[in-house]
C-alpha positions, 0 to 999 in steps of 0.5 A: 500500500502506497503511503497517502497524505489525508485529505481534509474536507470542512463544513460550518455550523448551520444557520439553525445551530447558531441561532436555536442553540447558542452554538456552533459545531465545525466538522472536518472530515479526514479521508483517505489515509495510510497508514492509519496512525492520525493526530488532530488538535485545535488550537483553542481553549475549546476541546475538540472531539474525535470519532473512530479512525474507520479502514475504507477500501484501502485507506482511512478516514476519521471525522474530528469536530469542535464546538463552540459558543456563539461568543467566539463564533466570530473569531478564527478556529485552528485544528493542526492535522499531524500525519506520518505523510503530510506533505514534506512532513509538516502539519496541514493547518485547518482554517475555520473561518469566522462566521456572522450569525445569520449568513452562510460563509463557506471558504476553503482554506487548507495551510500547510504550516511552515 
């Protein structure tokens, strides 16, 4: 098995969220990973949360999620992503950006850090 980067894919809170429950959950979805030894961390106060790395086909995937209160949904979140095969062995840097309560922002914005 050829040794593979993973590849981050990120959605922000829904509109619905931010306005009924004060809060926002930013997912990021890893996939297509190898091997399947990972490390995600959010640079932020806030703890994020993990789900299970899971084998698909011949690479993995594993979803990670940060909750945050509708007081810093207005402010930049961060989650460095630590792989074994990121590109030339530095850490791919995930960029929420800020969102305004009652619009949809969607910008993709993957670093990687240097």
């Amino acid at each position: 098995m050829q040794y593979v980067s993973p590849k981050p894919t990120y959605f922000l809170p829904s509109i619905a969220e931010t306005k009924l429950q004060k809060t926002g959950t930013y997912l990021c979805l890893l996939e297509k990973f190898f091997p399947d030894v990972i490390k995600i961390h959010c640079n932020t106060i806030l703890r994020s949360q993990e789900g299970n790395t899971m084998k698909t086909n011949n690479t993995y995937m594993k979803f990670s999620w940060l909750m945050v209160p509708e007081k810093t949904l207005d402010k930049e979140h961060r989650c460095i992503v630590r792989h074994e095969n990121n590109k030339n062995g530095v850490d791919q840097e995930i960029i929420f950006p800020p969102i305004k309560t009652g619009m949809c922002l969607h910008i993709s914005s993957v670093r990687t850090l240097l």
